[in-house]
C-alpha positions as CSV (number, residue, x, y, z in Angstrom):
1,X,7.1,-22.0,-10.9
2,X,6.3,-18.8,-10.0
3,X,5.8,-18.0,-5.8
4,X,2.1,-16.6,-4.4
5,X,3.6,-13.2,-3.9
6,X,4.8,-12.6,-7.3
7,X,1.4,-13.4,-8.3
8,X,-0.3,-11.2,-6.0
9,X,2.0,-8.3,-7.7
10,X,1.3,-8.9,-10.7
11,X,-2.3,-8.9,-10.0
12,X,-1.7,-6.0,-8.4
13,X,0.1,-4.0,-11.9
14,X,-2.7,-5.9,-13.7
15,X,-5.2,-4.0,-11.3
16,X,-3.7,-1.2,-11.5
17,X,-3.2,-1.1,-15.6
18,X,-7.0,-1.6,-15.9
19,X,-8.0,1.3,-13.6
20,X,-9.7,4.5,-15.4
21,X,-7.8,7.4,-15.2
22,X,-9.2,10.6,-12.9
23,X,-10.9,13.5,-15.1
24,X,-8.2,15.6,-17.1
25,X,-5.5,13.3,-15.7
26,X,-3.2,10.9,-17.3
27,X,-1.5,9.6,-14.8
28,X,-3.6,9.8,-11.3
29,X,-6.2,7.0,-11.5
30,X,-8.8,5.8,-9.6
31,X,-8.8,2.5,-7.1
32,X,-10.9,0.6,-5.3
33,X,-9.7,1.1,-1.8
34,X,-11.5,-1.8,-0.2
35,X,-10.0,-4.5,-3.5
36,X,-6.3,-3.2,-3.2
37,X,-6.5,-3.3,1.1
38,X,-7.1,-7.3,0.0
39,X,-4.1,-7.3,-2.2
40,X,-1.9,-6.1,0.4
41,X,-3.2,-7.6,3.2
42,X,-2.4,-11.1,0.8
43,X,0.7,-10.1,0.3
44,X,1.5,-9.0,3.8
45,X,0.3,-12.6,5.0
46,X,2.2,-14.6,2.5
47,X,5.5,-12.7,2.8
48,X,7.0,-14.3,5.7
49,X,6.2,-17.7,4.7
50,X,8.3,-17.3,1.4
51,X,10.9,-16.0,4.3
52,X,10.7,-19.2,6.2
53,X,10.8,-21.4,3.1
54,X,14.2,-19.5,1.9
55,X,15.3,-20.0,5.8
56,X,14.7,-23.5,5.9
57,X,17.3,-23.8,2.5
58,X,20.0,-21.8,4.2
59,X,19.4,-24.1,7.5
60,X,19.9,-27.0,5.2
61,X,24.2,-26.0,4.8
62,X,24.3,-27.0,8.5
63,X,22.8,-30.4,7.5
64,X,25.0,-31.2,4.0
65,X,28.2,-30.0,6.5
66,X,27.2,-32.3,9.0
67,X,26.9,-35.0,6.3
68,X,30.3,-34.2,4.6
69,X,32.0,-34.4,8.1
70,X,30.0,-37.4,9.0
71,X,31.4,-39.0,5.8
72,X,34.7,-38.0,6.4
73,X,35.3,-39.3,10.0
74,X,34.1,-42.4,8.9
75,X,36.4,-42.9,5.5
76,X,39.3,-41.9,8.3
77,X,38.1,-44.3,10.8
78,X,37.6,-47.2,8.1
79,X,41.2,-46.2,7.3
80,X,42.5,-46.2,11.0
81,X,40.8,-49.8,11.0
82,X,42.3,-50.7,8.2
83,X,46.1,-49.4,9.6
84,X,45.7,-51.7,12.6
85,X,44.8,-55.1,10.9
86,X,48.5,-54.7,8.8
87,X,50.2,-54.5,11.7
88,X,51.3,-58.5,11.7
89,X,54.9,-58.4,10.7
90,X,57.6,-55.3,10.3
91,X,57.1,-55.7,6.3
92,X,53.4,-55.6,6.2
93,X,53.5,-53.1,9.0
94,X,55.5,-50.4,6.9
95,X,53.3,-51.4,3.5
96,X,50.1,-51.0,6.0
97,X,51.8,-47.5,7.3
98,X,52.2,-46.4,3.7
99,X,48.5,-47.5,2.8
100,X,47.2,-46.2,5.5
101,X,48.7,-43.0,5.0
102,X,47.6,-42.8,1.1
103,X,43.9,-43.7,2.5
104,X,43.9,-40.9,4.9
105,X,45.4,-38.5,2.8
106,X,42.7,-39.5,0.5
107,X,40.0,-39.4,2.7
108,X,41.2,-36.0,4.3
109,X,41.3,-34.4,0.9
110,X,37.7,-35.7,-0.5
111,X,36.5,-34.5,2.9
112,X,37.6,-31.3,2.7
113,X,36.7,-31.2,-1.3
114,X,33.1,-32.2,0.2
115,X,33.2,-29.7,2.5
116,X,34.2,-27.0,0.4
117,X,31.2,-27.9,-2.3
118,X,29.0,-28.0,0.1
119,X,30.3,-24.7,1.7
120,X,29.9,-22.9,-1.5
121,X,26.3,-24.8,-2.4
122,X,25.3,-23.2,1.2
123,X,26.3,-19.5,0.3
124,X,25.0,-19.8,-2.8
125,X,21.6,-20.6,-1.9
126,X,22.0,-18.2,1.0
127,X,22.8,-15.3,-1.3
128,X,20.2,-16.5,-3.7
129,X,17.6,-16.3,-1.5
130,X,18.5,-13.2,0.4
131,X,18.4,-11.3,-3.4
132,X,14.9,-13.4,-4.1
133,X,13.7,-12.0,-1.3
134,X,14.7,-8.2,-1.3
135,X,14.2,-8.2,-5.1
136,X,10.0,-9.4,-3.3
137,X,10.3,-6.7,-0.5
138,X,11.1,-3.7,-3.6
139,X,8.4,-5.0,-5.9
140,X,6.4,-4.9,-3.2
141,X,7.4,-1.3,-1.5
142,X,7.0,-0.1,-5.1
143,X,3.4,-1.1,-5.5
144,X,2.3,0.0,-1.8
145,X,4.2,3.7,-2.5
146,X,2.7,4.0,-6.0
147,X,-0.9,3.3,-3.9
148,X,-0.1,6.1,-1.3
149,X,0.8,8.3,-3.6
150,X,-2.5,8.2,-5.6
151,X,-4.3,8.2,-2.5
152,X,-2.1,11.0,-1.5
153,X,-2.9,13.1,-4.8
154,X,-6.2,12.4,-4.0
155,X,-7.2,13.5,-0.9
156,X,-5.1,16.0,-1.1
157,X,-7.1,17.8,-4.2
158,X,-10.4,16.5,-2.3
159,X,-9.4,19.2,0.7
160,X,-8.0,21.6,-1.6
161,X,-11.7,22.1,-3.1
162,X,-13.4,22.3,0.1
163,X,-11.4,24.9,1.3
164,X,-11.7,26.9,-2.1
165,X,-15.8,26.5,-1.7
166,X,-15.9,27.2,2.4
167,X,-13.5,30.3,1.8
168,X,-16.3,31.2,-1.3
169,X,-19.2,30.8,0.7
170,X,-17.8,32.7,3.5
171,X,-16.8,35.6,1.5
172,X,-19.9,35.6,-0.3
173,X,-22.1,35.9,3.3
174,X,-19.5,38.6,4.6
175,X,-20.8,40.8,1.3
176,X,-24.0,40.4,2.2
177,X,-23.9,42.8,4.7
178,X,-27.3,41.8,6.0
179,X,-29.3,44.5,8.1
180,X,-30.5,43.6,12.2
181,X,-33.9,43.2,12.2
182,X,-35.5,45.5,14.1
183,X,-39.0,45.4,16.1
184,X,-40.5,48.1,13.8
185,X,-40.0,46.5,11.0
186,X,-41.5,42.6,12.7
187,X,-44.4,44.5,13.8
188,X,-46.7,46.5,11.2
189,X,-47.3,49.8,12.1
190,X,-51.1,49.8,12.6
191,X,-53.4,46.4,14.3
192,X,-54.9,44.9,12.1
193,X,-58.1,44.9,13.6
194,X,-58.6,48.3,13.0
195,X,-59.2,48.0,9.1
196,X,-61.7,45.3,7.4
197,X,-60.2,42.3,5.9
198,X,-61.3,44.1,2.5
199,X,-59.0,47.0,3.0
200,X,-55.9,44.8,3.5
201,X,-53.8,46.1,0.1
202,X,-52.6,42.5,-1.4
203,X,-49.3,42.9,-1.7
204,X,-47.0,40.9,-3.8
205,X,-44.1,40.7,-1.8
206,X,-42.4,37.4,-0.6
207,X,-39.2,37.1,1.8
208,X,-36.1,35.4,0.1
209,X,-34.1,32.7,1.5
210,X,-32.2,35.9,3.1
211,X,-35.3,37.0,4.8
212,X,-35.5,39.9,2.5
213,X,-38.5,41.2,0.6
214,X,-38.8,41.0,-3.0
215,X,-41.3,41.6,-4.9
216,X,-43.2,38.9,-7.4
217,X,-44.6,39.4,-10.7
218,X,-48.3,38.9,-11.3
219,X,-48.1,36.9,-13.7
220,X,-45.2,33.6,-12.4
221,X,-45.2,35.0,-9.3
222,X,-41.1,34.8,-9.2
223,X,-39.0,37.1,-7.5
224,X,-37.6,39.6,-10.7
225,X,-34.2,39.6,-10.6
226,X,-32.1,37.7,-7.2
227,X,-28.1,37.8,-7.0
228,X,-26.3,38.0,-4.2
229,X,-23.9,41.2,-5.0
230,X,-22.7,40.2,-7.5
231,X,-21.9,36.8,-6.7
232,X,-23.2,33.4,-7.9
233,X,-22.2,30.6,-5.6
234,X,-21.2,27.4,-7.6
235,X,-20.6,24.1,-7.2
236,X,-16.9,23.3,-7.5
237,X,-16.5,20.6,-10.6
238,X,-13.4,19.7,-9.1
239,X,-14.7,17.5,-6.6
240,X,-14.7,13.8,-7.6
C-alpha cells in the first residue's frame, strides 16, 4: 500500500504530463502556479509524519531488545531456581550443578540468539526506512527543481521581452528628434478679431499624437502617410 506522499508525486508527474507545452517549445510547459503551490504545500505537510511513522519502527528495536533480555533473565533465573531445589544430597547436588549448567548455557545462548535477531530485525528496518525515506526527499527535490526551473525559464524570457520593447520604444522616441515649441508658433501671427469669421481659410490640418501637423485629405479626412522615421513600433509576440 502505497504512502500519501508517493501519491501526491505522482499526482504531481501526472500534472505535469498533462500540461500544454509553451509556444515553439517542447520542453518548457505551462503550470498553474496556484494548483502545484497545493501540491507542495501537501507534500510539505505530510512529509514529516511518514518521518515519524518510520521513527516510531526504529524506536521499536529498543522494545524487542528489552523483551529478548527480559526473556533471558528470566529463563536464567528459572534456572538459578531450579539449581537451588537439587541441592538435597551430594549426588543430586552435582547432577543439579550439571543441569543447571546445561540450562544456563542454554538459556545464555537462546538469549543472545534472540538478541542478535532482534539486533539485526532493528537495523534492518532502520536502514529500510532511512532509504524509504531519502529515496521520498529526491523524488520530491526532483519535482520542486523541475517546477523552479520552468518558472525560472519563464520569467526569465517574460523580462527579456520587456527589456527588448522599453529599449525599442526608447530608441524610437530618441529618433524622433522632436522640435521645442516655441511661442510664435502657439500664437497665430495676426488676432483673430481683425478678419471676419468668413475670411478664416479652412485649413485641413490636424496635430498627430506627436503634436505635429499633418495634413488630411478631403475626402477620409486621414492624415496621408504617418511613420515615425522609419520605424514601426510593434508588439513583441514573445510575450506569453
Amino acid at each position: 500500500m502505497s504512502s500519501r506522499i508517493e501519491q501526491i508525486i505522482e499526482e504531481i508527474e501526472e500534472y505535469i504530463d498533462s500540461c500544454k507545452f509553451q509556444p515553439l517549445s517542447t520542453t518548457k510547459i505551462i503550470v498553474n502556479k496556484d494548483q502545484m503551490d497545493e501540491l507542495l504545500r501537501e507534500l510539505r505537510m505530510k512529509t514529516p509524519d511518514e518521518i515519524k511513522r518510520y521513527q516510531k519502527i526504529i524506536a521499536n528495536k529498543d522494545a524487542i531488545l528489552a523483551d529478548a533480555q527480559a526473556k533471558a533473565d528470566g529463563m536464567i533465573q528459572e534456572a538459578q531456581i531450579q539449581t537451588n531445589e537439587l541441592v538435597s544430597e551430594h549426588e543430586i547436588m552435582q547432577q543439579a550443578y550439571a543441569q543447571a549448567n546445561e540450562i544456563v548455557t542454554a538459556a545464555t545462548a537462546q538469549a543472545q540468539q534472540i538478541l542478535d535477531n532482534a539486533t539485526n530485525d532493528a537495523n534492518q528496518i532502520r536502514i529500510g526506512a532511512i532509504h524509504y525515506t531519502d529515496d521520498l526527499l529526491s523524488q520530491a527535490e526532483s519535482a520542486i527543481g523541475r517546477t523552479l526551473d520552468t518558472y525560472t525559464s519563464k520569467y526569465d524570457s517574460l523580462v527579456n521581452s520587456l527589456q527588448e520593447c522599453y529599449d525599442m520604444v526608447r530608441n524610437n522616441r530618441a529618433e524622433l528628434d522632436v522640435p521645442p515649441e516655441t511661442e510664435q508658433s502657439v500664437q497665430s501671427e495676426y488676432p483673430q478679431d481683425e478678419y471676419p469669421a468668413e475670411e478664416y481659410p479652412q485649413n485641413n490640418y490636424e496635430q498627430d499624437a506627436y503634436g505635429q501637423d499633418d495634413y488630411l485629405d478631403d475626402e477620409n479626412q486621414y492624415p496621408n502617410d504617418m511613420s515615425v522615421s522609419g520605424y514601426d513600433i510593434q508588439e513583441d509576440d514573445t510575450l506569453d
